[in-house]
N, C-alpha and C positions, 0 to 999 in steps of 0.2 A: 726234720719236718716230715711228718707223715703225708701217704699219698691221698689220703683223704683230702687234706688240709689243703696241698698242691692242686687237686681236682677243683677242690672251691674256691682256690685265688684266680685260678686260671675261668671259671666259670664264673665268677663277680666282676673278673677285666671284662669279659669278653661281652657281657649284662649292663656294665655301663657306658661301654664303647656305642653297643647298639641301641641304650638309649636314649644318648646324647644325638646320634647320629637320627634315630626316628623322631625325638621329641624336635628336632630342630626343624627338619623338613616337616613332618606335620605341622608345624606352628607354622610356616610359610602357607601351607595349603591351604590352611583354617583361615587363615589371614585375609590371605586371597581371596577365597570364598567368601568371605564376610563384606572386604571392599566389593566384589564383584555383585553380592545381592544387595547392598546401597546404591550403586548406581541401576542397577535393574528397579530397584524399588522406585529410584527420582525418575528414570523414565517412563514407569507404568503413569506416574504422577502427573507428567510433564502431557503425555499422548490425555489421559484422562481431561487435565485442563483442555488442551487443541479438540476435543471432542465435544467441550462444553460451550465452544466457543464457536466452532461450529454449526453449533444445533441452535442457540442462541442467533445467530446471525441469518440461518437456512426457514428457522420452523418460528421462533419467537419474534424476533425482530418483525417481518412481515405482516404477521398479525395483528402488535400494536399501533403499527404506524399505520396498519387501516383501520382500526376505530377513532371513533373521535375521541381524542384526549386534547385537553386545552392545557395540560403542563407538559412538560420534557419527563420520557421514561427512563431511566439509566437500566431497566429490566432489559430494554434493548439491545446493549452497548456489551458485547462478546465480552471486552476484558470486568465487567460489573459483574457478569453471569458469572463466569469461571472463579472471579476472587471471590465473590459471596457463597457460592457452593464449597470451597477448599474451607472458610471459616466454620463450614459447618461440622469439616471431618474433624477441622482442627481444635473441637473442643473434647473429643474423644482421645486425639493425638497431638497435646501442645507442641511438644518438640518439631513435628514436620512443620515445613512453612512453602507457601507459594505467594507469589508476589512479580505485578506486574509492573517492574520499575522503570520510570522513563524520567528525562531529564527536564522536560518540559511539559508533565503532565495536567490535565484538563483538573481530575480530582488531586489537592494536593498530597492526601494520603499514599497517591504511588509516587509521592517523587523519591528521586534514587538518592540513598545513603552514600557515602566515599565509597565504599569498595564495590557497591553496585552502578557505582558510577563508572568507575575503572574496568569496572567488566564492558558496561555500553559501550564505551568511548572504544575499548579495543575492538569491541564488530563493528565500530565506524570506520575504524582507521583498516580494518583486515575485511574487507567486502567479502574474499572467499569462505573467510571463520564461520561455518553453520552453527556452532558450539564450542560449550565451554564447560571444563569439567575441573574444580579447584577444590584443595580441603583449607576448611578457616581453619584456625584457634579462636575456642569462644570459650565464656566463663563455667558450659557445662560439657566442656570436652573437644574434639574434632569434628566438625560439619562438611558434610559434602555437598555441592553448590554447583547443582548442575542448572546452566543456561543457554537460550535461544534467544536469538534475536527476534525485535520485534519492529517489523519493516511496514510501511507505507505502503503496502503491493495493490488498493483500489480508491481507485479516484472518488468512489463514495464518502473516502474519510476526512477528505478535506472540502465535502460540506461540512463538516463541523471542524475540520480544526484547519481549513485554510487562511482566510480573513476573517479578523473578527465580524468585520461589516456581514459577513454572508453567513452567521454561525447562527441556529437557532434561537429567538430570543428566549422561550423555557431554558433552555441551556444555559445560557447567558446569564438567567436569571438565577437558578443555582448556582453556578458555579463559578460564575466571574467573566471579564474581558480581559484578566490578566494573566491567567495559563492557558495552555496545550492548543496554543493556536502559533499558526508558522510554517504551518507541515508542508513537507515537499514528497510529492512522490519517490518512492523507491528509497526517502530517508531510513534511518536507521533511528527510531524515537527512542527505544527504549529494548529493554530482555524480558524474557518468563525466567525468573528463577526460583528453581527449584532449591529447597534446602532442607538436608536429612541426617541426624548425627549418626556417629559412627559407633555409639556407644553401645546402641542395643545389639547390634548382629557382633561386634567385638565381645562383649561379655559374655555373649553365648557362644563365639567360638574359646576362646578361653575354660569356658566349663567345659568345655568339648575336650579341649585340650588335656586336664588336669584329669580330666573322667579318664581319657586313651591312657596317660600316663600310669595312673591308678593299677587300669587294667593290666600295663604290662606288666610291673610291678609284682602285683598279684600272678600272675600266668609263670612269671618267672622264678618267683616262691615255689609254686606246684610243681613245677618243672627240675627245680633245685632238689625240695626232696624226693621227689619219684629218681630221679639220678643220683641220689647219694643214697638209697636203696639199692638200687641194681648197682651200684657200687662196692655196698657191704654183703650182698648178697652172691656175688658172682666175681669178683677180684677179691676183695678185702679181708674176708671170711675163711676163703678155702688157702690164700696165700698164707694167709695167719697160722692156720693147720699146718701146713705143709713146712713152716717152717719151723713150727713148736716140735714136728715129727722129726725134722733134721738134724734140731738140736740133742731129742732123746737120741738119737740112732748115733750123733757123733759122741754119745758119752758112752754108748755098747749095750744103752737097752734094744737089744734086736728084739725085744719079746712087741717091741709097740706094732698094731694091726698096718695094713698097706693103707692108702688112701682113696677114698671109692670116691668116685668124679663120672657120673650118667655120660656130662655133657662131650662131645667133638668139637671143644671151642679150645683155643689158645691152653687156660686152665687146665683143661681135660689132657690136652698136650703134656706140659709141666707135672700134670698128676703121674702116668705112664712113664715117663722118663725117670722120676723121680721114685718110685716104685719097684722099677727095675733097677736103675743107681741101687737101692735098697739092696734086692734078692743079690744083685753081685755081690753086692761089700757081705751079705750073711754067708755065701758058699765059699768065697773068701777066706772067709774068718774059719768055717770048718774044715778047710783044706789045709788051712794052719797048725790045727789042732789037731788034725789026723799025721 
């Protein structure tokens, strides 16, 4: 086995140790990052609804309930603002979803599915639980399911969902005397949740990934031949000589030239030793002969 060959197993070990060892931790990192801008993504989403809801409540609400209107406005109602504004991103972006689920809701369109249900029921039963952060299985991948509870906290809201008797009759009149009345202060009615898959920032860390690997790949090709260069050029080359020289000099051609070596490297070393090895063994040889 040549030392060439030895330099390059040892340099292939040492290539795949290291890119077992980076591919694994980057793929963590990637990973990470991709979980970590899904949920940064559902809470810009989450703050955005609370802001819609808000301003609806602060700036909207007030203004219609001072004109005359002789029907019931759901433009009013914080959680009608926020879900109709979110349908409207959500025709540019199907996959996100926001959704104001409650067990007892006024419009039947929010009432909660089973596992939105399971989410309410646990911030009823955990009063300290501000949130809730879960990954589904659904039919187009892993969704992340970020939720808040959605409390009772102003006695304004059970003018309409206290007694039925005391509940607007416009109200009444859309929507029934059969839901979202009951409310107690400080209840826990229902969540905001948020829902965002995992696919899109997973797929692009994944090309991320294959892209890093790629590169190192590639860097270490470069690196492979510039080192088996300086390999054949400064070990391989001049040892080669030096020992094609040894050979002629052991069969008694003294006539082969000395071996010239610039360098003060190791090489350069071995050239000197072996040169002078030489001149001995030739005045040797003539003091034999004399």
């Amino acid at each position: 086995m040549g030392l060439r060959l030895k330099f390059n197993l040892v340099l292939l070990a040492a290539f795949v140790l290291g890119l077992v060892i980076a591919g694994f931790l980057s793929f963590r990192i990637l990973q990470q990052n991709a979980e970590e801008e899904v949920v940064a993504t559902a809470r810009l989403m989450m703050e955005n609804a609370l802001a819609i809801r808000a301003y609806t409540s602060s700036e909207v609400g007030p203004l219609l309930n001072d004109a005359d209107f002789d029907q019931f406005l759901p433009h009013t109602v914080p959680s009608y603002a926020a879900q109709t504004n979110f349908r409207l991103v959500q025709e540019q972006f199907p996959e996100y979803s926001y959704k104001e689920a409650a067990l007892n809701p006024t419009n039947l369109a929010d009432l909660a599915n089973e596992w939105e249900a399971d989410i309410i029921n646990r911030f009823r039963n955990e009063p300290g639980l501000d949130e809730q952060l879960i990954a589904r299985e659904t039919p187009s991948g892993i969704t992340m399911v970020l939720a808040r509870p959605l409390v009772v906290g102003d006695e304004a809201c059970l003018a309409c969902h206290g007694a039925v008797d005391d509940a607007p009759p416009e109200m009444l009149a859309m929507y029934g005397p059969a839901n979202g009345f009951g409310w107690t202060l400080g209840e826990v009615i229902g969540a905001q949740v948020v829902s965002i898959p995992k696919s899109v920032p997973m797929a692009r860390a994944e090309q991320t990934f294959f892209t890093f690997l790629i590169s190192l790949v590639v860097v270490f090709l470069i690196i492979a031949v510039l080192l088996n260069i300086l390999l054949h050029m400064v070990v391989v080359k001049p040892v080669v000589r030096i020992s094609h020289m040894a050979s002629q000099v052991s069969l008694g051609h003294m006539d082969e030239p000395e071996f010239a070596w610039r360098g003060r490297d190791e090489i350069g070393s071995l050239a000197s030793s072996f040169n002078r090895m030489r001149r001995s063994l030739e005045n040797a040889m003539k003091m034999l002969e004399d």
